[in-house]
C-alpha positions in Angstrom: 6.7 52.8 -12.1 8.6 54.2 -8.3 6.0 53.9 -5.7 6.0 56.7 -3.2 7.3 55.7 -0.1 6.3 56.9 3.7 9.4 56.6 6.1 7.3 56.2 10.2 9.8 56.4 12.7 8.8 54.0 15.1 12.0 54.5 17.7 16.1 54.7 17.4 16.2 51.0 16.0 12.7 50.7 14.3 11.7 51.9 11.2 8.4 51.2 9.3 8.9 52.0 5.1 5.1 52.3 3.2 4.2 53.1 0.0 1.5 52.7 -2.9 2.0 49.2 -4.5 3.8 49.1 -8.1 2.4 46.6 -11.3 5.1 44.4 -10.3 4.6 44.4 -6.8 0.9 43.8 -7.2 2.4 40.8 -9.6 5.0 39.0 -7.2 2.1 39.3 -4.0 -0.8 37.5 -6.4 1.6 34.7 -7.5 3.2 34.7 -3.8 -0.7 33.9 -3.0 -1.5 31.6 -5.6 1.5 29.6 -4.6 0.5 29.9 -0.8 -3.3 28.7 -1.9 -1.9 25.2 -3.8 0.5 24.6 -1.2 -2.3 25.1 1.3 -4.7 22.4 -0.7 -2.4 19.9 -0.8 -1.6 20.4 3.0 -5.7 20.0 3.7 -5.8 16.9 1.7 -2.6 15.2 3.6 -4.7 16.4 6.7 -8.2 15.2 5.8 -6.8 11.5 4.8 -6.7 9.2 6.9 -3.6 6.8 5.8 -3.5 4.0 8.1 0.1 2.9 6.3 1.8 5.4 7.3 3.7 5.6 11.1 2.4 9.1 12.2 -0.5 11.7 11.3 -4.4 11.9 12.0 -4.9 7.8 11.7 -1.8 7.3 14.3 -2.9 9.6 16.7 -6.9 8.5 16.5 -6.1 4.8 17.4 -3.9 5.8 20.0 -6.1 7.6 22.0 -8.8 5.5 21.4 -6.6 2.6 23.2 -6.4 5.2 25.8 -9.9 6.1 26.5 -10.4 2.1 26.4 -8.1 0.2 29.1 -8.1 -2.9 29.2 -8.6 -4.6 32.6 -6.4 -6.9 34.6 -4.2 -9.3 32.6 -6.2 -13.0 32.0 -5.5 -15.4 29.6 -8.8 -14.2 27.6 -7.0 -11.1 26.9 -3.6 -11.9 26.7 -2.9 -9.8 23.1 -5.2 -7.0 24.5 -2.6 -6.6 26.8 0.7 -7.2 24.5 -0.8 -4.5 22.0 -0.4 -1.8 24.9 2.7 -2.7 26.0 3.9 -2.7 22.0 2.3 0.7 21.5 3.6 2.6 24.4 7.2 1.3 23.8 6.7 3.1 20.7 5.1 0.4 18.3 2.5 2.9 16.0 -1.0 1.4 16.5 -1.9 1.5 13.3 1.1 -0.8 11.9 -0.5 -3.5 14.7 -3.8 -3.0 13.3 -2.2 -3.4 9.6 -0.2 -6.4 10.7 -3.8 -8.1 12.2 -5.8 -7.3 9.1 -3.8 -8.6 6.7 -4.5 -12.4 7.2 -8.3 -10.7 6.8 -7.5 -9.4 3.6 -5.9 -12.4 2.5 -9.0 -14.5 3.8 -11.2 -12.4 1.7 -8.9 -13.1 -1.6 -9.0 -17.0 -0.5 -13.1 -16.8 0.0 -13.2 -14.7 -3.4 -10.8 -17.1 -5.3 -12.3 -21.1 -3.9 -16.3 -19.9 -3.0 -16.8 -17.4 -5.8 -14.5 -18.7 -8.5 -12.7 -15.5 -9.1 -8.8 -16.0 -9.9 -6.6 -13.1 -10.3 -3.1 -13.3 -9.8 -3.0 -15.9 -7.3 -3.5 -14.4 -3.3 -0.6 -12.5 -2.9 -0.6 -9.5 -5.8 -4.6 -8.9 -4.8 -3.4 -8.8 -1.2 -0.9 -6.2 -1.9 -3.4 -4.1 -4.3 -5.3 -3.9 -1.1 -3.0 -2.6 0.8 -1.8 -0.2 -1.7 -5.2 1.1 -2.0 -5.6 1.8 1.3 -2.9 3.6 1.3 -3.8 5.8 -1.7 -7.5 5.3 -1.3 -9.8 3.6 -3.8 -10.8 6.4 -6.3 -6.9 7.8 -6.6 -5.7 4.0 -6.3 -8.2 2.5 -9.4 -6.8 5.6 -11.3 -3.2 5.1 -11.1 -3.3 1.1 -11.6 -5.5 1.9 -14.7 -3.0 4.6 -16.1 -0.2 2.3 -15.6 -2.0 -0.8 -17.2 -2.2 1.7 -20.3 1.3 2.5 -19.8 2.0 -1.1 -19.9 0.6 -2.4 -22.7 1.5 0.7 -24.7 5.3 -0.4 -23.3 5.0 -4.1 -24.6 3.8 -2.8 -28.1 6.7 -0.9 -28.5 9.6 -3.2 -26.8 8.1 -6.1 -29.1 9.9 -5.1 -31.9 13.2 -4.4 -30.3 14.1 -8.6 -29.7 15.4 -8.1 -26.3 15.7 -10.7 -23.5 13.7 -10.8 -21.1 14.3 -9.4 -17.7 16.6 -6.3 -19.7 13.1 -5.7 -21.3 11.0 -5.2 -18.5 13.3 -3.1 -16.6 12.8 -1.0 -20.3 8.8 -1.6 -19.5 9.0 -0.1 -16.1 11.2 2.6 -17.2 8.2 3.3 -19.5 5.6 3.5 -16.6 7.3 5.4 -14.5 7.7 8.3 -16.6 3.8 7.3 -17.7 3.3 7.2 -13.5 4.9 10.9 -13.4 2.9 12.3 -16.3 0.3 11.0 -14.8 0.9 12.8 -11.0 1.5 15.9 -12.8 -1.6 15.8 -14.9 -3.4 15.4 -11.5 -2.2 18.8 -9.7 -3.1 20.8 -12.9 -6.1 19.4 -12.7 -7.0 19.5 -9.5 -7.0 16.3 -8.4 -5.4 16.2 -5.2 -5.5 12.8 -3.9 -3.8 11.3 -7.2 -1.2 13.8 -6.4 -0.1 14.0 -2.9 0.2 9.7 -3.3 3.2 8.3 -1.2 6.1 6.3 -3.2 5.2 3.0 -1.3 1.7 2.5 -3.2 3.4 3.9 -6.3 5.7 1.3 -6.4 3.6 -1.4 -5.7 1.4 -0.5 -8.4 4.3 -0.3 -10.9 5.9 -3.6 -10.1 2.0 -5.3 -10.4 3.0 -4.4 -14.4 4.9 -7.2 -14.7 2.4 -9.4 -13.7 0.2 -8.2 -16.1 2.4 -8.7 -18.5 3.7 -11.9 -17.9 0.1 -12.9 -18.2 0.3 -11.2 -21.7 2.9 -12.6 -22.7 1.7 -16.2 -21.5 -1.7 -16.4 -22.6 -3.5 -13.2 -24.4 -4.6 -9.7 -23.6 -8.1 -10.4 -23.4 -7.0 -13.3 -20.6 -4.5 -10.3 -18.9 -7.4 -7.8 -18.8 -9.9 -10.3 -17.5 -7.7 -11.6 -15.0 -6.4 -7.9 -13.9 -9.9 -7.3 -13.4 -10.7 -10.0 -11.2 -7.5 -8.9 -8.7 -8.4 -5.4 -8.9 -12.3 -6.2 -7.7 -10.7 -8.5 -5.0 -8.6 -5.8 -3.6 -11.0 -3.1 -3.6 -13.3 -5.8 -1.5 -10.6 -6.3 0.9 -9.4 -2.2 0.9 -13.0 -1.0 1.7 -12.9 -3.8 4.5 -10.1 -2.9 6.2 -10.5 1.1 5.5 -13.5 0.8 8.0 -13.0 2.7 11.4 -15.1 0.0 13.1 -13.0 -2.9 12.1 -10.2 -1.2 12.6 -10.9 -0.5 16.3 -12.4 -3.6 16.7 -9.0 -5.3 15.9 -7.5 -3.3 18.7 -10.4 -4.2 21.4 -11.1 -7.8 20.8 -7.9 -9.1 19.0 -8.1 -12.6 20.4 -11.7 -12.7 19.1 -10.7 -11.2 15.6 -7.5 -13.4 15.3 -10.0 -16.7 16.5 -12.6 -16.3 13.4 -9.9 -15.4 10.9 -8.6 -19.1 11.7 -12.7 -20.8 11.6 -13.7 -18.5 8.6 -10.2 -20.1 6.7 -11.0 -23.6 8.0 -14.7 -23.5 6.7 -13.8 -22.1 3.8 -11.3 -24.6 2.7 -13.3 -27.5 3.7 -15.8 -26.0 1.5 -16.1 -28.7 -1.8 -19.3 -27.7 -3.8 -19.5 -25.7 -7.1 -18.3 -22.1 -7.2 -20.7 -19.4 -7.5 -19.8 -18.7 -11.4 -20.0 -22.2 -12.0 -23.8 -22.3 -11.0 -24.3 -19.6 -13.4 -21.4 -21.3 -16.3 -23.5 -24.8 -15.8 -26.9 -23.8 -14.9 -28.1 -25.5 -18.4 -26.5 -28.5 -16.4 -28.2 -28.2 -13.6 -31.3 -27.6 -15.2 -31.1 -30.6 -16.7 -30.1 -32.3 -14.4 -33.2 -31.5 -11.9 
């Protein structure tokens, strides 16, 4: 259908063209919108997180003015780091990579007091520690989603490259393969649906989730799927512990204000905890008959 068209001669090198909108006009302008409305959701959610991994946005910029509305006063040797942590961040060091690097032995103290106090096991201390980081980084909701689709992935992976007799390293390779066209589905599942945080994740979570796969299957593969699951459970618990730990604005900024302190009680709370030589807290509960008894 032509549209009739109203010339309005602004001046000699202007010219204004109007005219009645046709069907496919009206067509191109409401997809043009709906395009302009998802691209504008995903750009809130970027906005609204808070990813403490990455070098710049909202996270960056918070810490670094709150180092700046809190100076530090003349140098002693009480607050020696207070002082090195400036100096790093306005020689372009991002703040929050410092406050990463000083949590970190936190997060890894929390897997050690998880694994030796509460008899929890996991994958040792270093996979939980990196689940923790990768879920701060995706957050915890988006985070526990993806690691459980990939698990799925997984297993579904093993089942079907157990038939093929291949060695072993040429098989996982095929295993990741398999997750990370599972991981893709999986992201584009989450913008149809809405589900914006799953989708706007950053590769360096997503890989770190994938490569966890072959832990869990190794475990698989060494002792049983029940044992994998349990075991997968146990690191995933740890690392949520240790994500929602570190996610905390508080501990965050108290990492940048009393370093010295913070970096002091990581080293007691590790010493006391490994001097620690009593029963677990699941083994009260696995031997409580035991004790019963035994009182």
């Amino acid at each position: 259908m032509a549209s009739a068209q109203v010339r309005i001669k602004i001046n000699d090198n202007l010219e204004l063209i109007a005219g009645e909108a046709t069907e496919s006009g009206d067509a191109t302008a409401s997809g043009g919108l709906n395009e302009a409305t998802g691209s504008a959701a995903v750009e809130k959610v970027l906005e609204e997180k808070e990813d403490i991994t990455e070098t710049g946005g909202k996270a960056k910029g918070e810490l670094e003015q709150f180092l700046s509305d809190n100076p530090v006063g003349q140098l002693k040797v009480t607050n020696v780091l207070q002082h090195t942590i400036r100096l790093a961040v306005s020689q372009g060091v991002p703040a929050n990579t410092i406050v990463l690097i000083f949590l970190f032995p936190l997060i890894t103290s929390l897997i050690a007091a998880f694994r030796h106090l509460v008899g929890l096991r996991g994958f040792g201390i270093f996979v939980p520690a990196i689940l923790a980081v990768a879920l701060v980084a995706t957050g915890i909701l988006a985070g526990v989603t993806l690691f459980a689709v990939i698990l799925l992935v997984a297993t579904l992976a093993r089942i079907i490259t157990r038939k093929m007799k291949l060695q072993y390293l040429p098989r996982m390779a095929l295993v990741i393969w398999l997750v990370s066209l599972g991981v893709f589905l999986a992201l584009f599942a989450a913008s149809l649906v809405g589900f914006k945080e799953a989708a706007v994740i950053s590769i360096f979570p997503i890989l770190i989730l994938i490569l966890l796969a072959e832990n869990f299957i190794e475990v698989q593969l060494s002792k049983s799927r029940r044992e994998a699951v349990k075991v997968t459970f146990e690191s995933l618990l740890m690392a949520i512990v240790a994500s929602t730990m570190v996610s905390i604005s508080g501990v965050q900024k108290a990492v940048l204000i009393y370093p010295e302190l913070f970096v002091l009680t990581v080293a007691v709370f590790n010493m006391l905890v490994g001097r620690y030589a009593g029963l677990r807290v699941m083994e009260f509960f696995k031997f409580r008959e035991l004790l019963r008894q035994g009182k």
